[in-house]
BAFI-3210 file (N, C-alpha, C; in Angstrom, 3 decimals, decimal comma, padded with zeros to 6 digits):
// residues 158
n [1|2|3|4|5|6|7|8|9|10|11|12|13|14|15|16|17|18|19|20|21|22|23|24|25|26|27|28|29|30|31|32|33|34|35|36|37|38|39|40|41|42|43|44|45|46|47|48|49|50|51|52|53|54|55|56|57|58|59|60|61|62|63|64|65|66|67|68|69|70|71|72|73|74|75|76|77|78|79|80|81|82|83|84|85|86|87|88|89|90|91|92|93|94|95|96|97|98|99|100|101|102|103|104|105|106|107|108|109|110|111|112|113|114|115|116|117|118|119|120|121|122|123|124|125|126|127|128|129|130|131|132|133|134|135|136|137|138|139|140|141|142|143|144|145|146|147|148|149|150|151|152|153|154|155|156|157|158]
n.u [000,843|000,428|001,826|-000,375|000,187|000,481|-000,362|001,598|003,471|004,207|005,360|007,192|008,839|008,753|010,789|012,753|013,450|014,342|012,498|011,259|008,753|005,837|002,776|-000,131|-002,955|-006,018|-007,832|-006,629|-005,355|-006,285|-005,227|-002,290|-000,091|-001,029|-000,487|002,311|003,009|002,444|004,031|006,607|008,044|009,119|007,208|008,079|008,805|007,639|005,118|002,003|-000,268|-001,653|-004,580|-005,404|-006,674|-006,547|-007,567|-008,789|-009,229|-007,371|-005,616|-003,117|-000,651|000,357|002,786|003,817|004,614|003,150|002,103|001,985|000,386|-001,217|000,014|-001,884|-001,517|001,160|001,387|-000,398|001,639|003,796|002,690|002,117|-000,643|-003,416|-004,851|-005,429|-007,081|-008,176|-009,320|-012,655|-013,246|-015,228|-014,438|-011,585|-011,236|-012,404|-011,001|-008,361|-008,058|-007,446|-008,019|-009,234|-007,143|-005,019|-004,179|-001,395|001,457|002,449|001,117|-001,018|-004,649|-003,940|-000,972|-000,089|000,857|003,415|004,357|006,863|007,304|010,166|011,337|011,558|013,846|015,835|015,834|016,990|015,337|011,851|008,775|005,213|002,148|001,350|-000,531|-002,857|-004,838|-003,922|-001,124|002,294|004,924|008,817|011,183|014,425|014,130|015,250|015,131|012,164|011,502|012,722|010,564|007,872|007,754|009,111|009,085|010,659|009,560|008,772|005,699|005,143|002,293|002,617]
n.v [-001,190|001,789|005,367|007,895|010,894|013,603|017,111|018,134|016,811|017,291|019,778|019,916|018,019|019,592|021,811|020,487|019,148|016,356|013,628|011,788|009,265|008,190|005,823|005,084|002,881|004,682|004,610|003,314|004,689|007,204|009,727|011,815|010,972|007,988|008,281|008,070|005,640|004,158|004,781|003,690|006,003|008,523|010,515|012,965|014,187|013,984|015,819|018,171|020,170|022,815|025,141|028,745|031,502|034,847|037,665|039,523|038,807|037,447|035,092|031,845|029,835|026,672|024,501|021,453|018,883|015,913|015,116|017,036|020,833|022,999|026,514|028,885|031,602|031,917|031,510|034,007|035,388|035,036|035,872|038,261|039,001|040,149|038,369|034,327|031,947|028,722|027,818|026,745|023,485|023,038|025,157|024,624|023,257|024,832|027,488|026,025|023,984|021,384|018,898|018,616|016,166|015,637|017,748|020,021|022,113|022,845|024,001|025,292|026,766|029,468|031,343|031,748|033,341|031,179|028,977|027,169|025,289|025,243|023,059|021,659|022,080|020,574|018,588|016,476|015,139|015,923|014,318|015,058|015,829|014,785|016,144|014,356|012,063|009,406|009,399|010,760|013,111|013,125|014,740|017,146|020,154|022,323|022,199|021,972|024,377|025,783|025,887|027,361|029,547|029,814|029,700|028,989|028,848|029,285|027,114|025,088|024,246|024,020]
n.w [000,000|-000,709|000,573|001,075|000,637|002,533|003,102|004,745|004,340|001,362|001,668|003,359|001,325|-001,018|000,200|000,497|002,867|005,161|006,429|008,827|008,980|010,429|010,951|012,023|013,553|012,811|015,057|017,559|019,112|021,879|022,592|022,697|023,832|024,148|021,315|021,772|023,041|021,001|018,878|020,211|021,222|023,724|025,174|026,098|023,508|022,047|019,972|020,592|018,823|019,617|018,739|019,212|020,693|021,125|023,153|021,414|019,279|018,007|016,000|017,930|017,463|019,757|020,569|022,642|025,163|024,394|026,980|028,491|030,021|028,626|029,695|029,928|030,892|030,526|027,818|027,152|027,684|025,908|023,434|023,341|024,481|026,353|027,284|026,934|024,992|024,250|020,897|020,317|019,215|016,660|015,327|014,644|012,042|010,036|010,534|009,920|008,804|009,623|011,398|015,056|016,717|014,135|013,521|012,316|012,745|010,732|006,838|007,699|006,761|007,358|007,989|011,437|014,351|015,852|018,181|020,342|023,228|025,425|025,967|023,614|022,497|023,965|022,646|020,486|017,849|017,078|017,262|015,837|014,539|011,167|009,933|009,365|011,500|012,720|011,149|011,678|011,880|012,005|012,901|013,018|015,869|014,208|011,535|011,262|011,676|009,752|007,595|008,770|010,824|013,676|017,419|020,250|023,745|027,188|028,417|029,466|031,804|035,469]
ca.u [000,000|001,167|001,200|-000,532|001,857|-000,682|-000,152|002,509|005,011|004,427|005,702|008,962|009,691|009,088|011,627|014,074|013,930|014,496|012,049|010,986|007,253|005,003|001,871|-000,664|-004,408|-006,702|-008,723|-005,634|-004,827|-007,337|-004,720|-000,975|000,496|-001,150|000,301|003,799|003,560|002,270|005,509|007,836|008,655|009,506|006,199|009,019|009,513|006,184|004,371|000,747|-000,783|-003,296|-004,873|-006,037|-007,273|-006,300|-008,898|-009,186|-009,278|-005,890|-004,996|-001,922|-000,452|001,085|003,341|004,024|004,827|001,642|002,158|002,176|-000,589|-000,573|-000,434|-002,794|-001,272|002,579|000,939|-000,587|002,666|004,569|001,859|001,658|-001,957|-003,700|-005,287|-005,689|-008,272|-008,315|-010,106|-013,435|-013,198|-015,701|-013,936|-010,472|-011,450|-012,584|-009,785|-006,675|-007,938|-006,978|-009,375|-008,730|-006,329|-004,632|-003,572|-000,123|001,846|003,173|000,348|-002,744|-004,712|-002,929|000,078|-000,620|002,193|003,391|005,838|006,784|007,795|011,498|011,745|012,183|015,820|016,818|015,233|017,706|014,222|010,391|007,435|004,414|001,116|001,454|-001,845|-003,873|-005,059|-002,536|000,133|003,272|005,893|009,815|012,094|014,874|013,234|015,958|014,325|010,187|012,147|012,771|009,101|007,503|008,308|008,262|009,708|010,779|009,416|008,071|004,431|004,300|001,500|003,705]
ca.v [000,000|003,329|006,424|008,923|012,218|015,201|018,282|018,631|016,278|017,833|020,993|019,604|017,845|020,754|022,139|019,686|018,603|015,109|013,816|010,389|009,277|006,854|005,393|004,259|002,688|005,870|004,023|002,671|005,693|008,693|010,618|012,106|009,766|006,639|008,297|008,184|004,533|003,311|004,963|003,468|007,343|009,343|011,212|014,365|014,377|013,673|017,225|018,445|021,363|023,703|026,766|029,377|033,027|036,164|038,643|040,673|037,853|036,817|033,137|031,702|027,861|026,194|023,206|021,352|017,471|015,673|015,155|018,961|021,361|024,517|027,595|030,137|032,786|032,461|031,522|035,006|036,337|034,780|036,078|039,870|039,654|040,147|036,586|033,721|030,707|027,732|027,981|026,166|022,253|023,320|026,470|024,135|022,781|025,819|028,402|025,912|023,154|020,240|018,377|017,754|014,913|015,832|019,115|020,205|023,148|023,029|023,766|025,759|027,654|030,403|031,201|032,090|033,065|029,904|029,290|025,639|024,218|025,574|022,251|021,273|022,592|019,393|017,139|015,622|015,854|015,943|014,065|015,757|015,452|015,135|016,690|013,615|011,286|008,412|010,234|011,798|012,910|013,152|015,723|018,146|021,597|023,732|021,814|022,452|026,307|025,840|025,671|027,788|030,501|029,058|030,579|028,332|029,853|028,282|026,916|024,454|024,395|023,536]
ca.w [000,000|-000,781|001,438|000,581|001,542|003,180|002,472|005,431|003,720|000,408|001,619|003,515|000,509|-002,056|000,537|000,356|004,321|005,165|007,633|009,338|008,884|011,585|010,784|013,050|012,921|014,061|016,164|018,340|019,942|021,986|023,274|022,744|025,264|023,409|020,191|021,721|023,369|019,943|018,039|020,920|021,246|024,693|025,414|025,804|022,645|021,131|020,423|019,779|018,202|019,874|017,947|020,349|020,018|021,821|023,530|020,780|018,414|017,027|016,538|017,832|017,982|020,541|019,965|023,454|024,736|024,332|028,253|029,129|029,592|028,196|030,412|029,385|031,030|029,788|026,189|026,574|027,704|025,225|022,232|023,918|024,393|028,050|027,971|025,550|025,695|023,772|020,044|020,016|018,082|015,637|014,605|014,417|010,895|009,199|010,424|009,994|007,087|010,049|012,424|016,218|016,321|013,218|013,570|011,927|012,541|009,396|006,236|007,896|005,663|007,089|008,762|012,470|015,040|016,325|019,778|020,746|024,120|025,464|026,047|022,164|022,270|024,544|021,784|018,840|016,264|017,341|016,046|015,721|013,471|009,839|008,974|009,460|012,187|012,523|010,616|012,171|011,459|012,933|012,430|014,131|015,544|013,326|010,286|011,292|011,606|007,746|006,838|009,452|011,728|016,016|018,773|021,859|024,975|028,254|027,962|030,518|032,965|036,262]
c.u [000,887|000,664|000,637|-000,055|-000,310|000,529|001,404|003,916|005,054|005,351|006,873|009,754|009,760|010,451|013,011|014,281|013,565|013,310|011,446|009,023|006,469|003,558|001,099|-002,418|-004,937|-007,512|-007,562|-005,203|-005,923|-006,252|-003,209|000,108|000,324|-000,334|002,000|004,416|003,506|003,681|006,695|008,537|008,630|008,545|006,847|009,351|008,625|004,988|002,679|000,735|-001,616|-003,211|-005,260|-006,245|-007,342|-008,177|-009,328|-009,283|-008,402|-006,066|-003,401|-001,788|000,621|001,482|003,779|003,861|003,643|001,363|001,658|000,778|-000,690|-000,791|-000,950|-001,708|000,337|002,240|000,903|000,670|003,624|003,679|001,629|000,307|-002,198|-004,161|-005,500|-006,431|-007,997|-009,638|-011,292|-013,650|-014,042|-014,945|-012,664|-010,473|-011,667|-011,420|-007,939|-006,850|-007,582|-008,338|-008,884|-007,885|-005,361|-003,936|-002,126|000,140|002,172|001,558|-000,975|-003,274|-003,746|-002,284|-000,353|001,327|002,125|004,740|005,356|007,696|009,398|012,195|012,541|013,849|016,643|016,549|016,533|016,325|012,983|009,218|006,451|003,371|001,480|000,313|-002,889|-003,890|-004,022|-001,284|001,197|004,257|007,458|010,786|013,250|014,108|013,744|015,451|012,664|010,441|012,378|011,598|008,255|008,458|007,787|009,435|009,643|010,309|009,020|006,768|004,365|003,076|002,188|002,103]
c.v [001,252|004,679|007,083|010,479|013,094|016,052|018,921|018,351|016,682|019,218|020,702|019,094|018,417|021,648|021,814|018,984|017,738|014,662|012,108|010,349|008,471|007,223|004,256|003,600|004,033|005,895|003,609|003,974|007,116|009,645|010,609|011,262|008,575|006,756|007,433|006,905|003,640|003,242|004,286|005,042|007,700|010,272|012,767|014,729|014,267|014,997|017,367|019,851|021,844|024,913|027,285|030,815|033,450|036,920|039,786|040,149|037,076|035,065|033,048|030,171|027,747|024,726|022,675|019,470|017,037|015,597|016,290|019,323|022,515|025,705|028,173|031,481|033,300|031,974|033,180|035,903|036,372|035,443|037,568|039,966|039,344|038,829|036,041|032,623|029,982|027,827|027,003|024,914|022,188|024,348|026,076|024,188|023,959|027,022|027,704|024,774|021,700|019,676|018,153|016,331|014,817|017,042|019,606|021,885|023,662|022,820|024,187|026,476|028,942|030,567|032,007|032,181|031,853|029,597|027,357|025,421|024,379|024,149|021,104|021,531|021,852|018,168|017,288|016,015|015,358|015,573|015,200|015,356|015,551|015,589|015,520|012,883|010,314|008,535|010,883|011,711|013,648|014,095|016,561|019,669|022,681|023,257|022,012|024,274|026,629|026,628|027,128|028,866|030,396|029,225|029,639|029,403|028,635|028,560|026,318|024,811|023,483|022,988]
c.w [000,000|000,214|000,573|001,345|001,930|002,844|003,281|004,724|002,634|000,538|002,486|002,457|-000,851|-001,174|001,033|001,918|003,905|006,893|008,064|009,580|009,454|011,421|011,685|012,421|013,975|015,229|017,657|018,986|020,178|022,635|022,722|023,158|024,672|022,446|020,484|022,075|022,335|018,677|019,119|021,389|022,677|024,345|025,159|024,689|021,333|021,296|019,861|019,446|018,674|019,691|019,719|020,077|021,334|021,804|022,005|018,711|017,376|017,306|016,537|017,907|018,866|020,341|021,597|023,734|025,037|025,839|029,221|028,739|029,633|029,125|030,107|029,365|030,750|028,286|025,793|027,164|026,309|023,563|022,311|023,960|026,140|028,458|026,343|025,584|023,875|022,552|020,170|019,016|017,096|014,842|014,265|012,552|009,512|009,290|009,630|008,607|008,188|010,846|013,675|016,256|015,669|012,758|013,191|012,309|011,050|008,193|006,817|007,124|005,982|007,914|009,771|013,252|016,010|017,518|019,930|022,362|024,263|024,914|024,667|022,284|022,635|023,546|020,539|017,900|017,727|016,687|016,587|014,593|011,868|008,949|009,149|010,577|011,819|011,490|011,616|011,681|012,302|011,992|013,163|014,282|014,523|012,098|010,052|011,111|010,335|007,436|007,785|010,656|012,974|016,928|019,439|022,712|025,772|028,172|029,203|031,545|034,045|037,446]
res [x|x|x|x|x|x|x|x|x|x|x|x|x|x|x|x|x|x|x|x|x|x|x|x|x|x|x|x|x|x|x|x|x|x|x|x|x|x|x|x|x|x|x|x|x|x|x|x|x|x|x|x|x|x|x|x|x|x|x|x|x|x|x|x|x|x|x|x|x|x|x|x|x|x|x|x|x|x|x|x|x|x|x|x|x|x|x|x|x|x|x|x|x|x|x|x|x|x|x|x|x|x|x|x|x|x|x|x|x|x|x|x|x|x|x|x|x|x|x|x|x|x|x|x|x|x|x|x|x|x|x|x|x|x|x|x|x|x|x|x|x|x|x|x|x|x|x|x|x|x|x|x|x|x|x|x|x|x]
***
């Protein structure tokens, strides 16, 4: 059976990055954490995607280890807005082109400012979604920095 690439890997490999690709069944995994025991992967090292929108209605993404939970209030430090809340899972699909689950940094309809997890900087590469449900894909962060423009900062919720 042949993959079929999404739109994420089309656009690392119109840009020449090299990147590692894991395929799961979509049913076999409800959570981040399942993702990461199903790849054999280090949860630390296994990231998700959450949109989110500023008070005054900006969207921003947050990239963080599927483990972690996002602070609000150093998101909205790290984004300059006074507060920031979590986009609505209906409104995912129509602003970014992905679905819950599936979510890529890389390939939304449109480019949003995007900050990932200090913690990336201790990682060798980072999976993350490849645009579809049981898709991901592995990479170093100075190579997802190719494609996209993402700031390390601290996110955690401690």
């Amino acid at each position: 059976m042949t993959l079929e690439k999404t739109i994420v890997m089309r656009i690392l490999e119109t840009a020449g990055i090299a990147y590692t690709h894991f395929e799961y069944a979509s049913g076999e995994a409800t959570n981040g954490e399942e993702v990461a025991r199903l790849l054999g992967k280090d949860p630390l090292t296994v990231y998700k995607t959450l949109v989110t929108v500023g008070r005054l209605g900006k969207n921003y993404v947050f990239m963080l280890p599927v483990a972690a939970g996002l602070d609000l209030k150093k998101a909205a430090l790290a984004a300059g807005e006074k507060s920031i809340e979590m986009i609505k899972s209906k409104d995912l699909l129509p602003l970014t082109g992905y679905i819950h689950g599936g979510c890529s940094p890389i390939g939304m309809r449109k480019a949003f400012p995007t900050f990932i997890d200090e913690t990336a900087l201790l990682c060798d590469t980072i999976t993350f979604s490849a645009g579809k449900i049981g898709l991901q894909i592995e990479l170093p962060l100075t190579d997802l920095q190719k494609v996209i423009t993402v700031k390390p900062v601290d996110l955690i919720q401690i």
